[in-house]
MARMIGU-604192 format. One record per residue (C-alpha): residue in three letters; x, y, z. Coordinates in steps of 0.5 Angstrom, whole numbers, padded with zeros to 4 digits, always signed. Layout:
N
AlaXYZ;...
This chain:
221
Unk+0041+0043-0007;Unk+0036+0039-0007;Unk+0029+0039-0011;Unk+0025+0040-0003;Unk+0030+0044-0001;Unk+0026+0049-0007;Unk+0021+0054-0006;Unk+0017+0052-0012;Unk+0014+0045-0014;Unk+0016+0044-0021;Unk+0010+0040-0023;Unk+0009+0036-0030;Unk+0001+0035-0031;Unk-0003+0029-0036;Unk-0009+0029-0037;Unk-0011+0027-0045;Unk-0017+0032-0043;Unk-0014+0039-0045;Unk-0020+0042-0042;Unk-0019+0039-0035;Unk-0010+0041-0036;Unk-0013+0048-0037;Unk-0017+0047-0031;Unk-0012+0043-0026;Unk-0008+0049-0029;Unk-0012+0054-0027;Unk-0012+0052-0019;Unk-0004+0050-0019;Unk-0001+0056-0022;Unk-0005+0061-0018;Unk-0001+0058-0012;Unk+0007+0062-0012;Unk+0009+0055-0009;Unk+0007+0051-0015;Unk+0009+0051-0023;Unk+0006+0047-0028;Unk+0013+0047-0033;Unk+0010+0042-0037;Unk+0004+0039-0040;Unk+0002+0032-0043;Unk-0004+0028-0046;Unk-0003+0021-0044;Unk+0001+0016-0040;Unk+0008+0016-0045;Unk+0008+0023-0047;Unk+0009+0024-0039;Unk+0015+0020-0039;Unk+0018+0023-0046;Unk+0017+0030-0042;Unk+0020+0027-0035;Unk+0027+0026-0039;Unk+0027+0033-0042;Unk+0024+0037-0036;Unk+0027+0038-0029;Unk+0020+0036-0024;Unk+0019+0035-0018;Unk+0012+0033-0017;Unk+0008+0029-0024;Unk+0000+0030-0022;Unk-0003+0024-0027;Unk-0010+0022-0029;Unk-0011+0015-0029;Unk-0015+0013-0036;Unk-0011+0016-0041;Unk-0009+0013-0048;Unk-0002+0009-0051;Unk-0001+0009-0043;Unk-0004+0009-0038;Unk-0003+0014-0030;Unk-0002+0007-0027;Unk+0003+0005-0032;Unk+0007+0012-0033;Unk+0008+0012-0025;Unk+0011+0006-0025;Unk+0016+0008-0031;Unk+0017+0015-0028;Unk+0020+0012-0022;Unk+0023+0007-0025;Unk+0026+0013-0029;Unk+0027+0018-0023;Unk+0026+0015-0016;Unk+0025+0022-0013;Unk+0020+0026-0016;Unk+0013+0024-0012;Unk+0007+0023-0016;Unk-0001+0024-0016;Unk-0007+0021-0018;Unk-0011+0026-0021;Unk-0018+0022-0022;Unk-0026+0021-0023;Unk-0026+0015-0021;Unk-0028+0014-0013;Unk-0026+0006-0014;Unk-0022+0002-0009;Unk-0019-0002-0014;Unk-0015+0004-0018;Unk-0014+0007-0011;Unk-0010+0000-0009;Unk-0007-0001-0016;Unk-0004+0007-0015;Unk-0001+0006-0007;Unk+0002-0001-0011;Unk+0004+0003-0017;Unk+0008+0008-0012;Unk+0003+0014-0012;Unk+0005+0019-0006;Unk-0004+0021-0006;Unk-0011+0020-0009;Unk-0014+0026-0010;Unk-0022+0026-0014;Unk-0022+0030-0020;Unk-0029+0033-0016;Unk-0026+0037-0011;Unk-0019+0037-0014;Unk-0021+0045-0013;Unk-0021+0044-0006;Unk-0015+0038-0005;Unk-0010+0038-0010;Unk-0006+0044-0008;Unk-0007+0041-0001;Unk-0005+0034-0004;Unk+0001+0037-0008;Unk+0004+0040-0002;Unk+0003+0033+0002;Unk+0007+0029-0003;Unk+0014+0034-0002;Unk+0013+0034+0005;Unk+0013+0026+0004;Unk+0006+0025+0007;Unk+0001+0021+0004;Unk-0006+0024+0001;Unk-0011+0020+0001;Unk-0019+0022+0000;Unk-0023+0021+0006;Unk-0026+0014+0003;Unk-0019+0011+0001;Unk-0019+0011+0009;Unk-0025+0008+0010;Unk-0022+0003+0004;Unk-0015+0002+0008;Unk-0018+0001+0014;Unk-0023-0004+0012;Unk-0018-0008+0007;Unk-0013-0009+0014;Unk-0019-0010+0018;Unk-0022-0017+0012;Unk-0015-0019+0013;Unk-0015-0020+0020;Unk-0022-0023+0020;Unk-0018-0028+0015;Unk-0012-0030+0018;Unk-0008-0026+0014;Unk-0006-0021+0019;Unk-0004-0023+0026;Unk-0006-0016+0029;Unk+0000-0018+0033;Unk+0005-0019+0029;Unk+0003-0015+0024;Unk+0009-0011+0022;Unk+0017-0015+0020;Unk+0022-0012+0023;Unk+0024-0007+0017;Unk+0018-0005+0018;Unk+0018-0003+0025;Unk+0025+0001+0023;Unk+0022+0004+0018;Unk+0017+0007+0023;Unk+0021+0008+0028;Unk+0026+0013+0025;Unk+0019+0016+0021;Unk+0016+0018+0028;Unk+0022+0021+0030;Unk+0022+0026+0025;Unk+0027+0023+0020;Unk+0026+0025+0012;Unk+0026+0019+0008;Unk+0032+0021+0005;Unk+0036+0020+0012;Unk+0032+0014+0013;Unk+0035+0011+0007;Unk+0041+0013+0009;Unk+0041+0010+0016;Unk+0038+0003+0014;Unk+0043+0003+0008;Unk+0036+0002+0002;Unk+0034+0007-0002;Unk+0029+0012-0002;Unk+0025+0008-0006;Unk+0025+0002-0002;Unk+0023+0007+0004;Unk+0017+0009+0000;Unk+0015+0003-0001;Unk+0016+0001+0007;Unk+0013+0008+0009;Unk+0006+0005+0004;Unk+0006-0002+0007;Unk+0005+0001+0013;Unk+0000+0006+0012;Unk-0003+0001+0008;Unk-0003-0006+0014;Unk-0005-0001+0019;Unk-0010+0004+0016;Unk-0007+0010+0018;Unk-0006+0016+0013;Unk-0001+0020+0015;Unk+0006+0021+0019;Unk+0002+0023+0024;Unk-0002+0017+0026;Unk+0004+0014+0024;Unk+0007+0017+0031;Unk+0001+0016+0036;Unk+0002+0008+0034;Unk+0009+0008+0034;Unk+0008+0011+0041;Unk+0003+0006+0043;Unk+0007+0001+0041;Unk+0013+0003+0045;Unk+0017+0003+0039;Unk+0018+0011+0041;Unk+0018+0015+0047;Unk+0011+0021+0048;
């Protein structure tokens, strides 16, 4: 069985605030579908915790001590490509934003509302959807859109052929484990690719996705 195939998201939190845990707690635990099985207060206390404890899913703060959530995803995927990570933070700040989707980050969620969007988010991420706040749209969007007045991105080359592989098996449903299987890279790489996409083309979700990839005839409505 595998970790999607579970009823309950087991959840890993950093935060070098224990009021803040406590609190990030309270919203997940009263979730049936969420379960905080272990707690860490910075960066390398989450990795330590990663080897020990079966978890899904790591919500990491940004700025912690000894090492930092930017520095613990990339480590953590490096030592469990599977698990999917969120970044918890009070930083409405596009370069920390960009440095997550690089770090290999599944969303961004702001401490602010993380009452009204980490639960959301955390659902997201398993289903291997992106979340991302409303102003990390706007900062995608309007980072592809200064690379075409730039040069950098052609608008009609704007995918490589990997890419359009990739996008084409997504907006036909497929998992990322089965896109993986079928492209013969692994889920990591298929994350990758699936962020790329996301990224040069200022969508959020499989969704978008989808209606571009139908716009773009790589797949019939």
């Amino acid at each position: 069985m595998t970790t999607r195939d579970r009823s309950v998201i087991r959840i890993l939190l950093a935060d070098d605030h224990a009021l803040v845990r406590r609190g990030v707690r309270l919203i997940l635990d009263r979730e049936p579908d969420l379960d905080v099985v272990a707690e860490a207060g910075d960066g390398a206390e989450a990795i330590d915790l990663a080897r020990t404890h079966e978890v899904d899913l790591a919500v990491l703060d940004i700025a912690m001590p000894r090492m930092t959530g930017l520095q613990a995803t990339r480590e953590l995927l490096a030592l469990k490509p599977d698990v999917r990570v969120l970044m918890l933070t009070m930083h409405d700040n596009e370069q920390y934003f960009f440095q997550a989707l690089k770090a290999g980050a599944s969303g961004y969620v702001l401490k602010s509302v993380a009452d009204r969007d980490l639960v959301a988010a955390c659902r997201a991420a398993m289903r291997d959807e992106p979340f991302l706040y409303p102003g990390a749209v706007t900062a995608l969007i309007r980072n592809y859109l200064d690379r075409v007045r730039n040069g950098e991105e052609p608008p009609d080359q704007v995918l490589t052929a990997r890419e359009e592989e990739v996008l084409k098996l997504v907006a036909e449903g497929h998992s990322s484990k089965e896109i993986a299987e079928m492209l013969f890279i692994s889920i990591k790489t298929v994350h990758r690719h699936r962020a790329n996409l996301l990224h040069k083309l200022g969508l959020r979700d499989r969704l978008e996705l989808t209606r571009y990839a139908i716009r773009a005839g790589l797949i019939e409505a």
